[in-house]
VEXDREN-2710 file (C-alpha; in Angstrom, 1 decimal):
% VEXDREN-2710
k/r/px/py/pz
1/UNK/1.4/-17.8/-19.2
2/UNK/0.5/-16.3/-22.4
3/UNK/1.5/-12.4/-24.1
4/UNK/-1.8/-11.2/-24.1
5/UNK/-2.1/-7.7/-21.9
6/UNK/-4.0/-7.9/-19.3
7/UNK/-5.5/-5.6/-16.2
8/UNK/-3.6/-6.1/-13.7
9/UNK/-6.2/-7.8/-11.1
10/UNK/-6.6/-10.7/-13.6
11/UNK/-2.8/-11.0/-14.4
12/UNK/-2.1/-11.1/-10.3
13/UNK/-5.3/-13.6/-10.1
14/UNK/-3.6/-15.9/-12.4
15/UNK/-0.2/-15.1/-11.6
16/UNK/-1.1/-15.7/-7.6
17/UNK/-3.7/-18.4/-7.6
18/UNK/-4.1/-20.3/-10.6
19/UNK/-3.2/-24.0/-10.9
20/UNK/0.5/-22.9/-11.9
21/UNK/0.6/-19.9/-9.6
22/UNK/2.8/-18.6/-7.0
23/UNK/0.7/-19.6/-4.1
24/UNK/-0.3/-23.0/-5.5
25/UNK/2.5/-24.4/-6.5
26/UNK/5.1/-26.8/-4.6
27/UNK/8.0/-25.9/-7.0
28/UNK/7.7/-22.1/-7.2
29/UNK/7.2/-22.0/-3.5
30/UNK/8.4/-25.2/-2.0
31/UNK/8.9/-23.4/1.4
32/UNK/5.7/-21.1/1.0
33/UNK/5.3/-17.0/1.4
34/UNK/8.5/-17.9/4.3
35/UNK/10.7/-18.9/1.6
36/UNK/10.3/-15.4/0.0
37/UNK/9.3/-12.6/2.6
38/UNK/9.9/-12.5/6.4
39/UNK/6.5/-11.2/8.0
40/UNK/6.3/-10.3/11.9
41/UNK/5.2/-14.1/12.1
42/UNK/8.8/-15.2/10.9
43/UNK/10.4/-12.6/13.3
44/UNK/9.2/-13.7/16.6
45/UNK/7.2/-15.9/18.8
46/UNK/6.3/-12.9/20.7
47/UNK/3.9/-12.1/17.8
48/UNK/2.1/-15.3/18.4
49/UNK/2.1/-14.8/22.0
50/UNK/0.9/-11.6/21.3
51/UNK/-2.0/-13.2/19.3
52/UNK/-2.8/-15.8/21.8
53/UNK/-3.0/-13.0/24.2
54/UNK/-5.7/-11.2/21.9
55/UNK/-7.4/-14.8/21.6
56/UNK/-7.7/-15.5/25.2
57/UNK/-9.2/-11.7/26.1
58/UNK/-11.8/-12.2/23.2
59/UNK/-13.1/-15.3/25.1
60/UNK/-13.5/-13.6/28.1
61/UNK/-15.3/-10.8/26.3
62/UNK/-17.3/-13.7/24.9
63/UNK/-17.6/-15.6/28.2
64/UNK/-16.5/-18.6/26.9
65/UNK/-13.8/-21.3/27.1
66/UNK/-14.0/-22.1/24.0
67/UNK/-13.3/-19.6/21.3
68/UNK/-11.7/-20.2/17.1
69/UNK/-9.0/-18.8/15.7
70/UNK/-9.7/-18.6/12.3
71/UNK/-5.5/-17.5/9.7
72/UNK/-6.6/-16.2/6.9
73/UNK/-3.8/-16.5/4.7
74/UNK/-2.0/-18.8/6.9
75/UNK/1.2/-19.6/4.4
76/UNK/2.2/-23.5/6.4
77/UNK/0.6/-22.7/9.8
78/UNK/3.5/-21.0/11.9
79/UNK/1.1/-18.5/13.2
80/UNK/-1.5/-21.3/14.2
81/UNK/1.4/-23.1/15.8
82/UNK/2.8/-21.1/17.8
83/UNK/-0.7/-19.7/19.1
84/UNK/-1.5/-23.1/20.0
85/UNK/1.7/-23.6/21.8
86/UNK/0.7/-20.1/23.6
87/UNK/-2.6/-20.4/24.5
88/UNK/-3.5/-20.0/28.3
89/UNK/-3.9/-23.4/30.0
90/UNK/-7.9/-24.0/29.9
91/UNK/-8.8/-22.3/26.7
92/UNK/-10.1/-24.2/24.1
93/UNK/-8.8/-23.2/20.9
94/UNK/-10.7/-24.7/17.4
95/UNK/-8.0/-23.5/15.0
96/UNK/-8.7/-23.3/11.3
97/UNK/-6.0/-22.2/8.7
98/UNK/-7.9/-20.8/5.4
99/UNK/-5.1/-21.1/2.4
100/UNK/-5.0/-21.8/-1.2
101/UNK/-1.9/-24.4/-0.9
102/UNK/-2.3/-27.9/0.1
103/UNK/-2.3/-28.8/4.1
104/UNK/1.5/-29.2/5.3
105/UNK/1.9/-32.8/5.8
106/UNK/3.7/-32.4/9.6
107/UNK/0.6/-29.6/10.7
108/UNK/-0.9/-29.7/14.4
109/UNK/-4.2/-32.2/13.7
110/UNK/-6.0/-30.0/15.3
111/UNK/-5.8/-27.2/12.8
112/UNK/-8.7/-27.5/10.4
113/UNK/-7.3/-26.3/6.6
114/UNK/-9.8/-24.8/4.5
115/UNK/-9.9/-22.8/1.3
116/UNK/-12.4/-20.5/2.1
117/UNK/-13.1/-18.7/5.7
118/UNK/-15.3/-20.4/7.7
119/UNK/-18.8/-18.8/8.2
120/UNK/-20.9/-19.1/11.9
121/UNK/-17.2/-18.7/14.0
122/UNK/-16.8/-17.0/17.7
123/UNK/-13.7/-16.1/18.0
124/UNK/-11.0/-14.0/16.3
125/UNK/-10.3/-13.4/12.8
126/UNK/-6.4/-12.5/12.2
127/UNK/-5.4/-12.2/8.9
128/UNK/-1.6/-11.0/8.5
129/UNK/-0.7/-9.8/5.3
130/UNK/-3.3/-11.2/3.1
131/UNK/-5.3/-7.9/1.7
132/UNK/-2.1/-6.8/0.5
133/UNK/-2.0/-10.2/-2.0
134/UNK/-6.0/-9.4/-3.0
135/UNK/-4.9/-8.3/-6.6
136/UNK/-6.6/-5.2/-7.5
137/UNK/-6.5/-2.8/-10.1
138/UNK/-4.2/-0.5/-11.3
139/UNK/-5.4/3.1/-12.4
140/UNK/-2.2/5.8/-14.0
141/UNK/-3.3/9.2/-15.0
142/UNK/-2.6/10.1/-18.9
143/UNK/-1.4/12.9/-20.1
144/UNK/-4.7/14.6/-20.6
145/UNK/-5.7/14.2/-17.1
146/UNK/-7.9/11.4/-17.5
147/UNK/-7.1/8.3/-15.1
148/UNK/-6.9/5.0/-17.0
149/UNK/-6.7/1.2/-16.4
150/UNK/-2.8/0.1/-16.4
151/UNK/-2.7/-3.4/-18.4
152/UNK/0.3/-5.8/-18.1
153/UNK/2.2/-7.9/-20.2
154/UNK/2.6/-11.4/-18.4
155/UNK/5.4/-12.3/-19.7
156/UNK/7.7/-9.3/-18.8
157/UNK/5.9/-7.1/-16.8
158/UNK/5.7/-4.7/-19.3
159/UNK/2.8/-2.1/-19.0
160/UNK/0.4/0.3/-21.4
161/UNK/-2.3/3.1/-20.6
162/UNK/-6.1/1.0/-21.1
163/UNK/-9.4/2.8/-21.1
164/UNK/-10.5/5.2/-18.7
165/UNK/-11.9/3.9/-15.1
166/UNK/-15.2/4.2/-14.8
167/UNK/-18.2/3.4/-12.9
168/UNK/-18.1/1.6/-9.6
169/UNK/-13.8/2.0/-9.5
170/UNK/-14.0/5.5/-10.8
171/UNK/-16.6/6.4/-7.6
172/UNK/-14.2/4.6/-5.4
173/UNK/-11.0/6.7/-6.8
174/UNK/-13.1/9.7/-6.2
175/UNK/-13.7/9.2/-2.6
176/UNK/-10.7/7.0/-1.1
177/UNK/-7.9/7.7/-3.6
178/UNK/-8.1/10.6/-5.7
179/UNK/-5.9/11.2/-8.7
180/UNK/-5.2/14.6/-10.6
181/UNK/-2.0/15.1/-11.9
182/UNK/-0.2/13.1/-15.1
183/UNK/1.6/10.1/-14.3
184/UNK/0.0/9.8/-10.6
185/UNK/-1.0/6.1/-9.8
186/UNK/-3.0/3.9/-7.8
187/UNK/-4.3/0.6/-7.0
188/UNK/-8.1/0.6/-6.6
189/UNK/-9.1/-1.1/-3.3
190/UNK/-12.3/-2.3/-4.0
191/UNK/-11.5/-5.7/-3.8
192/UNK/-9.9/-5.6/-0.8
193/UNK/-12.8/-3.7/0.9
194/UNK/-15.0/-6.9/-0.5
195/UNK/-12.6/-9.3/0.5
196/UNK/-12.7/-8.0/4.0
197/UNK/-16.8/-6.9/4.4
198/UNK/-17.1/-10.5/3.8
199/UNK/-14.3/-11.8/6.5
200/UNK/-15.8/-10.0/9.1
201/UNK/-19.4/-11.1/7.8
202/UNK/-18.2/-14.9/8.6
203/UNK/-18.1/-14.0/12.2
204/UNK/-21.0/-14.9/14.7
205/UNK/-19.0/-12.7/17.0
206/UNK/-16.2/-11.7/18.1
207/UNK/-12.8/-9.9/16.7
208/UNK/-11.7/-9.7/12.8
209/UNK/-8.0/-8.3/12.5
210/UNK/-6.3/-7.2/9.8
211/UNK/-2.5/-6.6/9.6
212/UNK/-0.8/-5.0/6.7
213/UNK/1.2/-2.7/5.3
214/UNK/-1.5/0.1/5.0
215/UNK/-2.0/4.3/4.5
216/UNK/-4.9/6.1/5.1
217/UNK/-6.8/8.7/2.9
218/UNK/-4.4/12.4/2.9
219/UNK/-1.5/10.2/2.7
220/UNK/-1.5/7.8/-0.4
221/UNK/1.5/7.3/-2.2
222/UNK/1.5/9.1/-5.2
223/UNK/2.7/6.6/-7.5
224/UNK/1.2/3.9/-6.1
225/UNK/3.2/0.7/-4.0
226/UNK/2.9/-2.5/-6.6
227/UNK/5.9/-4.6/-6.6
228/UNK/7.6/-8.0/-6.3
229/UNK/9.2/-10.3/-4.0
230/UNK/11.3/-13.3/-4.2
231/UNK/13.7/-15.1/-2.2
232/UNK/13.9/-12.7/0.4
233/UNK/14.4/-9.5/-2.2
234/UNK/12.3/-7.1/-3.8
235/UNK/11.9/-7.3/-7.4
236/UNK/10.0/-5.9/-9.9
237/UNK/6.1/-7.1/-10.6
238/UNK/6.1/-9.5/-13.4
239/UNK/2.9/-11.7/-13.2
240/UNK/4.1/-14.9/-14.3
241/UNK/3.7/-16.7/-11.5
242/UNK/7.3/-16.4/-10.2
243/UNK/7.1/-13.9/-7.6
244/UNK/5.4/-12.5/-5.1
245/UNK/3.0/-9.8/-6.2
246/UNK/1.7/-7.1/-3.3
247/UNK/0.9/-3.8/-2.8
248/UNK/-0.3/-1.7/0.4
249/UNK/-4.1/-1.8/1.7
250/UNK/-6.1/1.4/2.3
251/UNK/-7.2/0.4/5.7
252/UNK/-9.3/2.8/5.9
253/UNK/-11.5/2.3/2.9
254/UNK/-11.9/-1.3/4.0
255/UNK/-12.9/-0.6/7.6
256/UNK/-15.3/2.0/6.1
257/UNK/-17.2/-0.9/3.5
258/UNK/-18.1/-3.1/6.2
259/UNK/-21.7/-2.6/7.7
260/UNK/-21.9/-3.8/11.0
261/UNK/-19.4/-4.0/14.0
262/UNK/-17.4/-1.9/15.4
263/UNK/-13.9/-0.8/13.9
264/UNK/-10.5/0.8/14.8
265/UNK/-7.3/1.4/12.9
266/UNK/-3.8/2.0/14.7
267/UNK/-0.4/0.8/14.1
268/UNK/1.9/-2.4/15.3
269/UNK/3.5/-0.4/17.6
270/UNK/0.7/1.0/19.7
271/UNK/-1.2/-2.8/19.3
272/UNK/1.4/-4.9/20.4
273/UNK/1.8/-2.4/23.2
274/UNK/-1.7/-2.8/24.5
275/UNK/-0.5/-7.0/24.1
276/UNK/2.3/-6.9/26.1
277/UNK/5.4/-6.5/23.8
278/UNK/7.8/-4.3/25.0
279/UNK/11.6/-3.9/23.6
280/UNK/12.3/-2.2/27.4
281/UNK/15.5/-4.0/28.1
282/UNK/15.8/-6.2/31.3
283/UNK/17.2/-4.3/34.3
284/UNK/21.6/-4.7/34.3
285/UNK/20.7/-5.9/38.3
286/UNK/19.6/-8.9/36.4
287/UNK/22.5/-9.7/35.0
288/UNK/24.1/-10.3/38.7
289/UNK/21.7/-12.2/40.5
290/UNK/20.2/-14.1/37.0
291/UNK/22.7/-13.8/34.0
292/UNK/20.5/-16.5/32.1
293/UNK/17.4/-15.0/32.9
294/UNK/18.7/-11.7/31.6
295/UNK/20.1/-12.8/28.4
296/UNK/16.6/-14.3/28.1
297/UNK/15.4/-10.7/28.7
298/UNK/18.0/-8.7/26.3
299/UNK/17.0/-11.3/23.3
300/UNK/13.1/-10.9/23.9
301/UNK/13.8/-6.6/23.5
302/UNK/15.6/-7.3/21.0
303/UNK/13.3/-9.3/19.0
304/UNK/10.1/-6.5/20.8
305/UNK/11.8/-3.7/19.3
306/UNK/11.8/-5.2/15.6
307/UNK/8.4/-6.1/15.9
308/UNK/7.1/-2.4/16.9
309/UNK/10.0/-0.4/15.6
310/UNK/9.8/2.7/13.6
311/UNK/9.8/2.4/9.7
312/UNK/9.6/-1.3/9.9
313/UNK/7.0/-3.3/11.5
314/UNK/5.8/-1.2/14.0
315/UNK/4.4/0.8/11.4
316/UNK/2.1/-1.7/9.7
317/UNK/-1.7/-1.0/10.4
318/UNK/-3.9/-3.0/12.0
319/UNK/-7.5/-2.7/11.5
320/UNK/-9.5/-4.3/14.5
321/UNK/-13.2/-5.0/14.2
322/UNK/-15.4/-5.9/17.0
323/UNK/-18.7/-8.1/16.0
324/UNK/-21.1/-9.1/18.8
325/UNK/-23.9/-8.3/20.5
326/UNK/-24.7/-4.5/20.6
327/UNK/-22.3/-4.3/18.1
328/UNK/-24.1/-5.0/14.8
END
């Protein structure tokens, strides 16, 4: 990493995704993104059910027994994994993981790694927590009123106003995240909202889904959400490839820059619902006639209510958008 100062979607690129960077490379992240950040992937098979679920009633909308499930931003595979170990008997599942880190050498065989996302799939789409590592822009209002380009230090993490946003990221301030007052931030999606046009674009048909921490336009934070993570902890954003580098995804503005399909945005909470995952605890009948069974129960509520609760995971947004025909 050198000192030069840099915006801060080329320091993330590099700091992320270069030869040396924090996805790439075996020493910073021998265990990958797991080693560093527990996602609702880590927290529970039920999220995997909950995706195989989602898998299999996309194949019937598809009227097929043979559908993809295409992890963008799959980390090792644990999501693949335990879909596959999910899936309804007599669905035929043609898995590909779509990562910028080498294939885990104990991975299914079945799972087909690839560094881009494949293009002519029927299927589902799922991408958990990977807009919110599309580096992007940062934008900080001076003391004049005029909002500027934030540039980075890589070394430190150290940060200085650069010149005024204009253009393209100036038109997309305007309409998704508009800034006023001195010192407001914000991180300008436009990346993201390509990232994800051209995900969906790489359907035939079928369901794209993203999963994120997200807000919506009326409720931006006002000094934006960029920040760190390492070994479990939050830390602050230094792009020099030892940490994690994320911020949250305006949903919104993404579902809006994609041009065919149908789209829908909701929370964890209210999706996994629709999926099945409840954190009702088993009946205390249960206990009496089936105390194993009910301990089975109490565990799988447990592990239900941290996936949809209340300022945790149940409040990350998923964007859902249907591609097929009649729908674009």
């Amino acid at each position: 990493m050198t000192e030069e100062w840099r915006g801060w979607r080329e320091a993330a690129e590099t700091a992320l995704y270069g030869d040396e960077g924090f996805y790439r490379s075996p020493v910073r992240s021998p265990l990958g993104p797991a080693g560093h950040f527990r996602t609702s992937v880590h927290a529970s098979p039920l999220f995997a059910r909950a995706v195989a679920g989602l898998l299999a009633a996309t194949a019937r909308e598809l009227s097929t027994r043979t559908v993809a499930l295409v992890d963008v931003g799959a980390g090792r595979g644990e999501l693949l994994t335990g879909v596959l170990a999910a899936v309804p008997e007599g669905l035929e599942v043609i898995p590909y993981g779509v990562e910028v880190a080498a294939r885990p050498t104990e991975l299914d065989p079945r799972i087909v790694w690839c560094a881009e996302v494949p293009r002519g799939v029927r299927g589902v789409l799922f991408a958990n927590e990977w807009l919110d590592n599309v580096p992007v822009e940062v934008a900080e209002v001076d003391g004049d009123g005029v909002a500027r380009y934030v540039q980075v230090r890589t070394s430190d993490g150290a940060e200085r106003p650069g010149p005024p946003v204009t253009g393209a990221d100036a038109a997309w301030l305007e309409r998704w995240w508009p800034l006023s007052a001195p010192g407001e931030r914000a991180e300008i999606g436009r990346p993201r909202d390509a990232a994800w046009a051209g995900a969906v674009g790489s359907l035939d048909a079928g369901l794209a889904v993203a999963v994120d921490y997200a807000h919506v336009r009326g409720g931006r934070p006002p000094f934006g959400t960029l920040t760190g993570f390492r070994d479990g902890r939050e830390v602050r954003p230094v792009p020099d490839g030892s940490c994690d580098l994320t911020a949250h995804v305006a949903l919104d503005a993404c579902a809006a820059a994609v041009g065919r399909g149908a789209a829908e945005l909701t929370d964890q909470r209210a999706a996994l619902g629709w999926l099945g995952v409840s954190g009702e605890r088993p009946p205390l009948s249960l206990a009496a006639s089936d105390p194993a069974a009910y301990v089975r129960g109490l565990s799988s509520a447990g592990e239900a209510a941290e996936l949809t609760a209340r300022g945790g995971l149940g409040d990350f947004g998923w964007l859902l958008h249907r591609v097929g025909p009649g729908r674009g």
